[in-house]
C-alpha positions as MATLAB code, in Angstrom:
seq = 'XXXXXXXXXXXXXXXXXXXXXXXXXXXXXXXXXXXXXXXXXXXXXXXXXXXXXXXXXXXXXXXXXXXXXXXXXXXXXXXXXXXXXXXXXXXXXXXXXXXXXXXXXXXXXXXXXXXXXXXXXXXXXXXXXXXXXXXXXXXXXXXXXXXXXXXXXXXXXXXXXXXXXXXXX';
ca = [
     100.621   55.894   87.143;
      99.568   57.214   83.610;
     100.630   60.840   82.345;
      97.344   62.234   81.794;
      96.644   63.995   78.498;
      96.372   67.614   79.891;
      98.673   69.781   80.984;
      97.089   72.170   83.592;
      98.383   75.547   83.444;
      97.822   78.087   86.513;
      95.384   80.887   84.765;
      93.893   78.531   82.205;
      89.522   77.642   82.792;
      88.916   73.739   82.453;
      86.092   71.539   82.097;
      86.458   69.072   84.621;
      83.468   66.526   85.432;
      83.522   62.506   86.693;
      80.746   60.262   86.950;
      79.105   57.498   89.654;
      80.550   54.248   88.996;
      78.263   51.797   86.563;
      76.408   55.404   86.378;
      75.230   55.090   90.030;
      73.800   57.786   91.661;
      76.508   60.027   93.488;
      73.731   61.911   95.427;
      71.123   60.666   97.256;
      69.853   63.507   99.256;
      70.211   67.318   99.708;
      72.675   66.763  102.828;
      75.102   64.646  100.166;
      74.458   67.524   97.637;
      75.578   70.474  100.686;
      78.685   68.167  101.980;
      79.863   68.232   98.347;
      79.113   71.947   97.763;
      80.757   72.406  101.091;
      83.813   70.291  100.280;
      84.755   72.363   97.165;
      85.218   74.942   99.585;
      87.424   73.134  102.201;
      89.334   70.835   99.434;
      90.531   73.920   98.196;
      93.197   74.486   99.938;
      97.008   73.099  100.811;
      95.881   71.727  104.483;
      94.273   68.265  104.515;
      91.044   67.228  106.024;
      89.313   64.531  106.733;
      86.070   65.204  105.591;
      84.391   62.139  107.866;
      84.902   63.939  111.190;
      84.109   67.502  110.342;
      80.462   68.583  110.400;
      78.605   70.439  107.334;
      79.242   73.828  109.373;
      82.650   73.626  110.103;
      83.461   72.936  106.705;
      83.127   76.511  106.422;
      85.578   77.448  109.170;
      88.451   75.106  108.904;
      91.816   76.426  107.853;
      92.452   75.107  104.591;
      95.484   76.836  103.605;
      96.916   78.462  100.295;
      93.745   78.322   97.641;
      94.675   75.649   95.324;
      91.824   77.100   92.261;
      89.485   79.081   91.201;
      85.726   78.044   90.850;
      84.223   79.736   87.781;
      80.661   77.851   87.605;
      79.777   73.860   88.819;
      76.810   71.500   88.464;
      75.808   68.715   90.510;
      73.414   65.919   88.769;
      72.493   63.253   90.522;
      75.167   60.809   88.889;
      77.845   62.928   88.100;
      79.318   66.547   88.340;
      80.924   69.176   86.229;
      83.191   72.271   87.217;
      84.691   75.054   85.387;
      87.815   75.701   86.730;
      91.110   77.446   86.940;
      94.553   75.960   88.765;
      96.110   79.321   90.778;
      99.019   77.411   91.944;
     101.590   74.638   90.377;
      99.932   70.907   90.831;
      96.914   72.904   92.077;
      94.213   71.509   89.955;
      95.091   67.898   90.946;
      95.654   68.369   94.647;
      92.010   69.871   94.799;
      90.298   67.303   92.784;
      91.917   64.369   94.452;
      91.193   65.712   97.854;
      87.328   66.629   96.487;
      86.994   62.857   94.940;
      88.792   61.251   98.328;
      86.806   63.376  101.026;
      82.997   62.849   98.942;
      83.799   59.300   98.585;
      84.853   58.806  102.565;
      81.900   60.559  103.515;
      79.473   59.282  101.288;
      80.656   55.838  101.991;
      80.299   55.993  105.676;
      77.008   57.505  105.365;
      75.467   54.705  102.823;
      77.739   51.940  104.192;
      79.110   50.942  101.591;
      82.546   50.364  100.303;
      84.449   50.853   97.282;
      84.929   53.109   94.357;
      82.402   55.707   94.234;
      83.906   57.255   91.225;
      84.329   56.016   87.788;
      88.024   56.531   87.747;
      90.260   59.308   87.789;
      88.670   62.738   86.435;
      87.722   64.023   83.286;
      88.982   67.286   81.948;
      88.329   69.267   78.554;
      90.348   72.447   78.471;
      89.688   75.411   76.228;
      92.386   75.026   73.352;
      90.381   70.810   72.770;
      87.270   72.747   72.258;
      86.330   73.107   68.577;
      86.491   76.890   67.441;
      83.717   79.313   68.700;
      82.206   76.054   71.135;
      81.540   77.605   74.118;
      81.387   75.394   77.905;
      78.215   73.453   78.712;
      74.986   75.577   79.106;
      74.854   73.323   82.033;
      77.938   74.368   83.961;
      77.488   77.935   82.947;
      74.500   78.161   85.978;
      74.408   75.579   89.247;
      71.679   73.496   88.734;
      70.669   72.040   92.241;
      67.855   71.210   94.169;
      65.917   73.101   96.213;
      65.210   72.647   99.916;
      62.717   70.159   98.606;
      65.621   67.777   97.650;
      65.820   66.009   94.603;
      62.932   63.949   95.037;
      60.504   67.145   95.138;
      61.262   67.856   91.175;
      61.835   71.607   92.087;
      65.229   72.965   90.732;
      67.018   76.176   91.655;
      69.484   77.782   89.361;
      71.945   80.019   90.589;
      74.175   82.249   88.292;
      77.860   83.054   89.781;
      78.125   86.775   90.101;
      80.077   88.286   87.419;
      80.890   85.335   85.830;
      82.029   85.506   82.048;
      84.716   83.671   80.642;
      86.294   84.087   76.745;
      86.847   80.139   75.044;
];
């Protein structure tokens, strides 16, 4: 398997996005845009989970074990995603995204029927010290852009602000 380019160290924020494969559409309606909200909650941890056979409300509920990260901001589009992100433990960043990735793509593959890569590959990442001097993050991961109740077909967009969220590039 290829060494990736980034060293993730526990503390550090990082840009970290992926895309639909061929650009596809990763979300198709505000139930795929809540089970991947509600997976960055329960792929955060050490304990697996197999996202196919636990509801949207137990997500909430299940035992996930030692926190793996630290969400700053994220931003679901309809094609892709982007989070800002800090690893809290050893390996931490890369045990959460692969178990994010694995669980959306099981679910969202049952749901559709399809099969296949949902992804275009492995993740993306950006971390602060790559960043050109005094560039700060995306405007777009800096609030969660996501539809309303509406879903995304309705054109109405909510953005929520995390509390107390400020970080120094």
């Amino acid at each position: 398997m290829p060494v990736r380019k980034v060293s993730f160290v526990s503390g550090e924020f990082y840009h970290v996005y992926n895309r639909g494969n061929s650009r596809q559409e990763i979300f198709h309606s505000q139930t795929d845009y809540d089970r991947f909200s509600a997976l960055l909650y329960a792929a955060n941890g050490a304990a697996s989970i197999d996202s196919r056979e636990v509801s949207l409300e137990d997500m909430f509920t299940f035992d996930r074990g030692e926190q793996q990260v630290a969400i700053g901001a994220y931003c679901l589009m309809p094609n892709h995603f982007h989070i800002l992100v800090t690893p809290l433990v050893e390996g931490g960043l890369i045990t959460f995204m692969r178990k994010l990735a694995t669980g959306y793509s099981m679910y969202f593959n049952k749901k559709h029927h399809r099969t296949g890569s949902l992804f275009e590959g492995r993740f993306k990442s950006v971390a602060p010290e790559d960043r050109p001097p005094g560039r700060r993050p995306p405007g777009r991961i800096l609030t969660t852009e996501v539809p309303n109740s509406g879903g995304p077909a309705s054109g109405k967009k909510t953005l929520r602000s995390p509390e107390g969220f400020s970080v120094a590039w």
